[in-house]
OpenMM code with the backbone's topology and positions (N, CA, C; nanometers):
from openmm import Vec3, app, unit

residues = "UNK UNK UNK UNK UNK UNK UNK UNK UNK UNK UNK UNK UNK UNK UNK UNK UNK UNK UNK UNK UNK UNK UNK UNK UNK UNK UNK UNK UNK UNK UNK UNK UNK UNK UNK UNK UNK UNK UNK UNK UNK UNK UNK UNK UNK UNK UNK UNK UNK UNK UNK UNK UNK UNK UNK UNK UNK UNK UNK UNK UNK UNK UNK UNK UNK UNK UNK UNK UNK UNK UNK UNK UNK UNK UNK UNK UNK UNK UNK UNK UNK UNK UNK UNK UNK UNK UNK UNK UNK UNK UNK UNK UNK UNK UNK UNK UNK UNK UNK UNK UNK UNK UNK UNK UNK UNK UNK UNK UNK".split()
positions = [
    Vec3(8.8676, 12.3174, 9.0574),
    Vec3(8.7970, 12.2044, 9.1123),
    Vec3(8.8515, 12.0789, 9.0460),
    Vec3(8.8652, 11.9680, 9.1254),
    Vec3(8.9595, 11.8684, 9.1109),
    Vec3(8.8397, 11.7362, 9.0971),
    Vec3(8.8000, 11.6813, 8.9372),
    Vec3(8.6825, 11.5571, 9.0025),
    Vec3(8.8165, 11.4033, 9.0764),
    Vec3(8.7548, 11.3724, 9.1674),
    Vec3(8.7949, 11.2952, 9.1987),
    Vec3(8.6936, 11.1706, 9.1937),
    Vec3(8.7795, 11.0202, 9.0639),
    Vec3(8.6738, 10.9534, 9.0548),
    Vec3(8.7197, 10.8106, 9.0924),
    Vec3(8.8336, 10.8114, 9.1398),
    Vec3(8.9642, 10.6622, 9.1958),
    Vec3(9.0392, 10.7047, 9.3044),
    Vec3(9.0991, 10.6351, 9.3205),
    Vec3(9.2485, 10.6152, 9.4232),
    Vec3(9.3070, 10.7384, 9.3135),
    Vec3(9.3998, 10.6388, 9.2210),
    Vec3(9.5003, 10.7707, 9.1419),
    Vec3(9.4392, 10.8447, 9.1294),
    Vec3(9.3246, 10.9157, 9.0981),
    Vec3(9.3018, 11.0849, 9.0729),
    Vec3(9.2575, 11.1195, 9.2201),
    Vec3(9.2575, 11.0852, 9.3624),
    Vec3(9.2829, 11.0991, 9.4511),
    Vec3(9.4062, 11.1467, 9.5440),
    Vec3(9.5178, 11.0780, 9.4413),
    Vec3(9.7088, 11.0607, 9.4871),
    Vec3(9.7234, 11.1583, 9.4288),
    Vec3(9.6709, 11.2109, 9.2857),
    Vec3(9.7185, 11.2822, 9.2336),
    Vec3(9.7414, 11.3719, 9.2629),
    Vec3(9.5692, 11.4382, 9.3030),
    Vec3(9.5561, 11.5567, 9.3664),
    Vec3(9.6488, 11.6010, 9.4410),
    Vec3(9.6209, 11.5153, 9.6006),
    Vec3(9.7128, 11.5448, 9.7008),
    Vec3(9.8268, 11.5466, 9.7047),
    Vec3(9.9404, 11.4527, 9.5746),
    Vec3(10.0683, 11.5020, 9.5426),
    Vec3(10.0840, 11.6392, 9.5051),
    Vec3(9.9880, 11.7170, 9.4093),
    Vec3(10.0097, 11.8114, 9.3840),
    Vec3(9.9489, 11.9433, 9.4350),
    Vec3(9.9158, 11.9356, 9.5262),
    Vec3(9.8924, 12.0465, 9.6396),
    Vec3(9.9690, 12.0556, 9.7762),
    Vec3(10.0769, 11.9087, 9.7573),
    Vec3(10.1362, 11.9447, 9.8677),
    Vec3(10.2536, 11.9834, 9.8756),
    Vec3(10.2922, 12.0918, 9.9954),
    Vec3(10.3971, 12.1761, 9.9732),
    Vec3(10.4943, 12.1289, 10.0740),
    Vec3(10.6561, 12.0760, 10.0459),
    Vec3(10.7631, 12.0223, 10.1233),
    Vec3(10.7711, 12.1619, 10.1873),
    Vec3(10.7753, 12.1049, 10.3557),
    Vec3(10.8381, 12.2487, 10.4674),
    Vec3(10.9844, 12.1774, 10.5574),
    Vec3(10.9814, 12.2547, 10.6039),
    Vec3(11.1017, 12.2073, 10.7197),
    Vec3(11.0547, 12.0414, 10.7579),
    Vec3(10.9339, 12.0708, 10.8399),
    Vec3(10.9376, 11.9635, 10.9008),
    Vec3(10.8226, 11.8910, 10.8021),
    Vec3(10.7900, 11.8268, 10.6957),
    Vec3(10.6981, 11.7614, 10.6759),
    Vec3(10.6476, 11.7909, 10.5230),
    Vec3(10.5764, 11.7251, 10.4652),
    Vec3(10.4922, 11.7982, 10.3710),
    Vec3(10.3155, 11.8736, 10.4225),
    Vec3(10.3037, 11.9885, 10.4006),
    Vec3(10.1758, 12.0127, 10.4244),
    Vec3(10.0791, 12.0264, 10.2982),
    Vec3(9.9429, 12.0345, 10.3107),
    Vec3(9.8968, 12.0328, 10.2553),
    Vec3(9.7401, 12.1791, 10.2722),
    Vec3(9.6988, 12.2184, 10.2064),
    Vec3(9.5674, 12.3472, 10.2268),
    Vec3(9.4694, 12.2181, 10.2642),
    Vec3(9.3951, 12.3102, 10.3664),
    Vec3(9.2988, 12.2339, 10.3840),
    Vec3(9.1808, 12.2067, 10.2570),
    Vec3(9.1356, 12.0697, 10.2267),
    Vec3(9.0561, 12.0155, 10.0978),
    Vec3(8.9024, 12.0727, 10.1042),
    Vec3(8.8638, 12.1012, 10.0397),
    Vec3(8.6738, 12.1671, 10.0561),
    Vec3(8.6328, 12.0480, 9.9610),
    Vec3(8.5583, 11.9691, 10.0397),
    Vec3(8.4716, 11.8227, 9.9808),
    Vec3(8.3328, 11.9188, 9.8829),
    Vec3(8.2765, 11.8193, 9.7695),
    Vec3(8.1710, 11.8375, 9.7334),
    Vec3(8.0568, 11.9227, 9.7742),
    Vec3(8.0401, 11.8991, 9.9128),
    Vec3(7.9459, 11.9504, 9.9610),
    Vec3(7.9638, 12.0661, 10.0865),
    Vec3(8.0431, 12.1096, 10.0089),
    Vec3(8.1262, 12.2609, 10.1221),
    Vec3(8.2006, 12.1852, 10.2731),
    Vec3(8.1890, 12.0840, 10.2837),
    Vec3(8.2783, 12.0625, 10.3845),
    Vec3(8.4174, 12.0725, 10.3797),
    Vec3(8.4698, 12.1372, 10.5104),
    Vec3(8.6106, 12.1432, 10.4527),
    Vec3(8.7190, 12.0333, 10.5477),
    Vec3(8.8125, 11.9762, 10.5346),
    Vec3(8.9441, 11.9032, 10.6129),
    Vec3(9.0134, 11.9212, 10.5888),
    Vec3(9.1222, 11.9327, 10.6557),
    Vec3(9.2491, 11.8681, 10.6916),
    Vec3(9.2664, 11.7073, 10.6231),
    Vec3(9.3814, 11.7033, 10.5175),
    Vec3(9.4239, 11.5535, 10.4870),
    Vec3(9.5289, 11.5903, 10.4350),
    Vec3(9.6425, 11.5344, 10.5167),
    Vec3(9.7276, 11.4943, 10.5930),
    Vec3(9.8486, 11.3765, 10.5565),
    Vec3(9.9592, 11.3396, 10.4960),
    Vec3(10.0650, 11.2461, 10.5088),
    Vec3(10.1942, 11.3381, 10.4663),
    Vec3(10.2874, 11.2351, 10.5835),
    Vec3(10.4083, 11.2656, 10.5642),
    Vec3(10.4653, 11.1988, 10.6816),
    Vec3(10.6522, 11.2134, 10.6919),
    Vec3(10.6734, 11.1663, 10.7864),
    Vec3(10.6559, 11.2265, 10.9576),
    Vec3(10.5650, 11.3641, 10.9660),
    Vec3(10.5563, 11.4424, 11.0343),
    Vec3(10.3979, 11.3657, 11.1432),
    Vec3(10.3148, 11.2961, 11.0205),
    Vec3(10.1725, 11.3233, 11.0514),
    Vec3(10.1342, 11.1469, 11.0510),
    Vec3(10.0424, 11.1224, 11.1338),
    Vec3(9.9416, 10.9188, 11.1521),
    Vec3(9.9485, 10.9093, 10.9965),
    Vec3(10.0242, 10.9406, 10.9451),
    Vec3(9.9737, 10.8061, 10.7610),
    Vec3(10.1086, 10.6773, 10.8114),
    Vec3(10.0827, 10.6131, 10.6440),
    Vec3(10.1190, 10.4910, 10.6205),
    Vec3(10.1500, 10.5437, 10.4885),
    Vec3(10.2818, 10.5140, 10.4766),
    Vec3(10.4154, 10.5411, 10.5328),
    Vec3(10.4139, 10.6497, 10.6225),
    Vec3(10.5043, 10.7075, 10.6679),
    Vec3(10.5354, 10.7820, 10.7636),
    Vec3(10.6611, 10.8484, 10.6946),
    Vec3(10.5955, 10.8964, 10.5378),
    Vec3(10.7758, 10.9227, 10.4923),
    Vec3(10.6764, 11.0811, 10.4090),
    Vec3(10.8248, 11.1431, 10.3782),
    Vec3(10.7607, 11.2674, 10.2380),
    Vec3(10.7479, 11.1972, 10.1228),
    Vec3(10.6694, 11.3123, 10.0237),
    Vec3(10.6585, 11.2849, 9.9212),
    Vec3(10.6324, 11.1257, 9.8375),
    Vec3(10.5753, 11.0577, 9.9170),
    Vec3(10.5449, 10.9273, 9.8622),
    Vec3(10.4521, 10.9058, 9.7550),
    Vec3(10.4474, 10.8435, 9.6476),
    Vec3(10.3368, 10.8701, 9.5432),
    Vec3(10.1969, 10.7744, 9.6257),
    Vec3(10.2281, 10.6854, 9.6729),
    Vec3(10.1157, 10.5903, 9.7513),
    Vec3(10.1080, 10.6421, 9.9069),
    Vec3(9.9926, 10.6278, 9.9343),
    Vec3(9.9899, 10.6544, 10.1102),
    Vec3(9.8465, 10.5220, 10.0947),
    Vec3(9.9024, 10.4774, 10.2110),
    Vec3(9.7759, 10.3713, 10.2550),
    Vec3(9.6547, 10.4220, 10.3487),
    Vec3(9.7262, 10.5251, 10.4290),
    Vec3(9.6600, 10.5729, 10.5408),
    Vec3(9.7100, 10.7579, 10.5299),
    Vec3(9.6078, 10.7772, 10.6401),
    Vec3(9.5925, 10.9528, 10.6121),
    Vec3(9.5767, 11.0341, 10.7601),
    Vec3(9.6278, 11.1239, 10.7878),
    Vec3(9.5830, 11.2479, 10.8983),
    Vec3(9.4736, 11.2898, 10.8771),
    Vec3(9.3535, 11.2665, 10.9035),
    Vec3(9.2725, 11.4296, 10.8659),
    Vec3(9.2578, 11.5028, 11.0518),
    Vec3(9.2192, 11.5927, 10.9546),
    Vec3(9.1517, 11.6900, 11.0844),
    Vec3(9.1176, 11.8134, 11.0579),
    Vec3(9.0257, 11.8719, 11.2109),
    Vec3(8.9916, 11.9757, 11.2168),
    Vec3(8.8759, 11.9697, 11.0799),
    Vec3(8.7862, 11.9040, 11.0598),
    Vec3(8.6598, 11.9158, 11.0081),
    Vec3(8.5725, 11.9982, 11.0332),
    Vec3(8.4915, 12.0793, 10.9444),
    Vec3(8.3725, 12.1794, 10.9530),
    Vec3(8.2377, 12.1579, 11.0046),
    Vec3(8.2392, 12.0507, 10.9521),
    Vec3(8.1465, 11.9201, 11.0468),
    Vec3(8.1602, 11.7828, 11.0949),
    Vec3(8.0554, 11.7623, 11.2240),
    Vec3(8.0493, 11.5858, 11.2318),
    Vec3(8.0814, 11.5286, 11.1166),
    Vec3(8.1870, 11.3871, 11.0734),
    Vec3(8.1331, 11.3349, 10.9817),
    Vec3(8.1531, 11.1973, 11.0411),
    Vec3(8.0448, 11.1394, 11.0744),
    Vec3(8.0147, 11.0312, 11.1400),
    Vec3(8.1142, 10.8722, 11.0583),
    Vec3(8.1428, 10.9025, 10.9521),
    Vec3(8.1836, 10.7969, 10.8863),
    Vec3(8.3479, 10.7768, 10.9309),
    Vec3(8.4145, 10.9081, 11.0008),
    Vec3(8.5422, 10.8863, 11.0400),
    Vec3(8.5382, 10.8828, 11.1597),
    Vec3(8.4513, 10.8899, 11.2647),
    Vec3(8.4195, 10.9074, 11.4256),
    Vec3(8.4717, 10.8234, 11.5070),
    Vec3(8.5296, 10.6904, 11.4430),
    Vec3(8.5915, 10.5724, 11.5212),
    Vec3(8.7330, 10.6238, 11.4574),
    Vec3(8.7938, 10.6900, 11.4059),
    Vec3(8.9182, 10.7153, 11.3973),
    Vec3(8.9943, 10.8090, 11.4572),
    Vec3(8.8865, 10.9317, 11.4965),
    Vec3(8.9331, 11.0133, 11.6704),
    Vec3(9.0125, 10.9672, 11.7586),
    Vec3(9.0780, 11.0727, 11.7524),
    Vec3(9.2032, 11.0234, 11.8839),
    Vec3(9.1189, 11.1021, 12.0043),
    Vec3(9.1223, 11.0087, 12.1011),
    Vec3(9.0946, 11.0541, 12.2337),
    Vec3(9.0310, 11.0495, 12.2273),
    Vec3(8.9159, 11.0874, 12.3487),
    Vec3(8.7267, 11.0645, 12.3692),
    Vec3(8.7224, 11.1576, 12.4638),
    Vec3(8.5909, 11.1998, 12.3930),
    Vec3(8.5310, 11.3154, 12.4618),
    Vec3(8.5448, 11.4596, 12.3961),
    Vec3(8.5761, 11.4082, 12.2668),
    Vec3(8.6279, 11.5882, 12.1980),
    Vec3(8.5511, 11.6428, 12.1430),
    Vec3(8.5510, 11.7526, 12.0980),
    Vec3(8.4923, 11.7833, 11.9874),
    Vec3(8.5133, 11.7828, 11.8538),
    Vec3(8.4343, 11.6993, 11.7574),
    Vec3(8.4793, 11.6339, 11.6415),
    Vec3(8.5164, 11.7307, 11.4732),
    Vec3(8.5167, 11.8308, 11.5726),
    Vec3(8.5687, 11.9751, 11.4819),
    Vec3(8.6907, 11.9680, 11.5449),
    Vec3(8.7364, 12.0136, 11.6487),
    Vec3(8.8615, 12.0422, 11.7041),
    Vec3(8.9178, 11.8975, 11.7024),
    Vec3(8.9662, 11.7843, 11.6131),
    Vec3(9.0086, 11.6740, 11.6533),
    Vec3(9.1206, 11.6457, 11.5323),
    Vec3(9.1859, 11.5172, 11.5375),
    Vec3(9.2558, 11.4761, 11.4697),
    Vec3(9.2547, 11.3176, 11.4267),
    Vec3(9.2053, 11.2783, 11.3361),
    Vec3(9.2369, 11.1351, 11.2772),
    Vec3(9.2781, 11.0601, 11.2557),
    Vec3(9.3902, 10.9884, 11.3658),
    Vec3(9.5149, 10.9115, 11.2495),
    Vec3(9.5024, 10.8134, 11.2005),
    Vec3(9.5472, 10.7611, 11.1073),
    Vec3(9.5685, 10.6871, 10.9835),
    Vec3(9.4126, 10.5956, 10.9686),
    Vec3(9.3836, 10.7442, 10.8732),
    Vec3(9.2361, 10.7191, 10.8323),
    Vec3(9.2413, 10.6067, 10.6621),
    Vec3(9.1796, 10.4914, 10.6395),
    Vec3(9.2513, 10.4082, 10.5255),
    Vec3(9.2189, 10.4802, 10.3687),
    Vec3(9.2951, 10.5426, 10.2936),
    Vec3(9.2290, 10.6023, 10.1592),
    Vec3(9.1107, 10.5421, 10.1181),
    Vec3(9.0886, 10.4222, 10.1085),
    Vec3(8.9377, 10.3771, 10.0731),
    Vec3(8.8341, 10.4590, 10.1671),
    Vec3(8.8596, 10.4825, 10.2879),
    Vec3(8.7412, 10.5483, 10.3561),
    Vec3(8.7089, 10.6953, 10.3187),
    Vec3(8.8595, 10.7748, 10.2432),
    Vec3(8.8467, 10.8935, 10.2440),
    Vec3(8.7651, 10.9242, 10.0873),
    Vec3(8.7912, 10.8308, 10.0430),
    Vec3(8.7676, 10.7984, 9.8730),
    Vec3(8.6073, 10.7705, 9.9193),
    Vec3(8.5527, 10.6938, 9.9682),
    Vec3(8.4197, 10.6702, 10.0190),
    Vec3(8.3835, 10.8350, 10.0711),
    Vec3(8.3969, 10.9042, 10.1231),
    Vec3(8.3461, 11.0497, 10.1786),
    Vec3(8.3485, 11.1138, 10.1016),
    Vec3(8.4641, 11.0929, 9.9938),
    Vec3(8.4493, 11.1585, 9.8689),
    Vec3(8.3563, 11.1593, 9.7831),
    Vec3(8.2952, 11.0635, 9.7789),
    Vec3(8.2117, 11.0492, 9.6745),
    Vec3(8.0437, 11.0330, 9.7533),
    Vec3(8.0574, 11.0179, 9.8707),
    Vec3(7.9290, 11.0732, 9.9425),
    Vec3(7.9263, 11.2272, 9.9866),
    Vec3(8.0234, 11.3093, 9.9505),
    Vec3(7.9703, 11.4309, 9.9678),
    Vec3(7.9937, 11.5037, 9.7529),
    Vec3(7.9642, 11.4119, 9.6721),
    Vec3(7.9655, 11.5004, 9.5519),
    Vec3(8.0761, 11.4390, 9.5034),
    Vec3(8.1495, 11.3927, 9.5260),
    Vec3(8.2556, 11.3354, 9.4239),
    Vec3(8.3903, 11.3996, 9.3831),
    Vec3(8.3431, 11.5600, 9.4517),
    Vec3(8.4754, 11.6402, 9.3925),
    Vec3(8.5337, 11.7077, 9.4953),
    Vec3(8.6534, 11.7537, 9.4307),
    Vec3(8.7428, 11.8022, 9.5976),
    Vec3(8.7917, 11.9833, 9.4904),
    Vec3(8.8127, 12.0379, 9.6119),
    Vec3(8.8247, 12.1866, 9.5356),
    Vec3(9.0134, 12.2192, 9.6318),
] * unit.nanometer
topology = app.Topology()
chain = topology.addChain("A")
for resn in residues:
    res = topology.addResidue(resn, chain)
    for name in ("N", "CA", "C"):
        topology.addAtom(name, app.Element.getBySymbol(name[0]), res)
């Protein structure tokens, strides 16, 4: 279990869980504080900011495929009419994800 309590121990994390593939860096899906789980997402494959690998900064983020509604990213859905489990996020701003972070418990597993 990873506390996440900033931006850098945020970067950190996700630098170091993510694994370079053919096409992209991926990453395991993150289990938030409060058992929710996502998809989060950068590389030059996926909606972040940059649009490059291995960057130590990302401004912006992919998520997706959430376990639940989470109403706080719902304007960042691509397309309308989906279901907000089966969906995808693009370039969600790290402050917002850092904000979910710490409204579901503060820690990421």
């Amino acid at each position: 279990m990873a506390e996440i309590r900033n931006e850098d121990d945020f970067l950190d994390f996700m630098f170091k869980i993510g694994q370079t593939k053919k096409f992209g860096v991926i990453r395991p899906p993150v289990v938030l504080g409060d058992g929710t789980t996502i998809s989060i997402q950068a590389s030059e494959v996926h909606y972040s900011t940059p649009r490059e690998n291995n960057r130590r900064v990302y401004l912006s983020w992919e998520l997706g495929f959430p376990s639940r509604e989470i109403p706080e990213i719902l304007k960042y859905m691509e397309g309308l009419n989906h279901d907000p489990t089966d969906s995808v996020y693009p370039f969600v701003p790290t402050r917002v994800i850092l904000e979910l972070i710490r409204s579901t418990g503060g820690t990421i597993m």
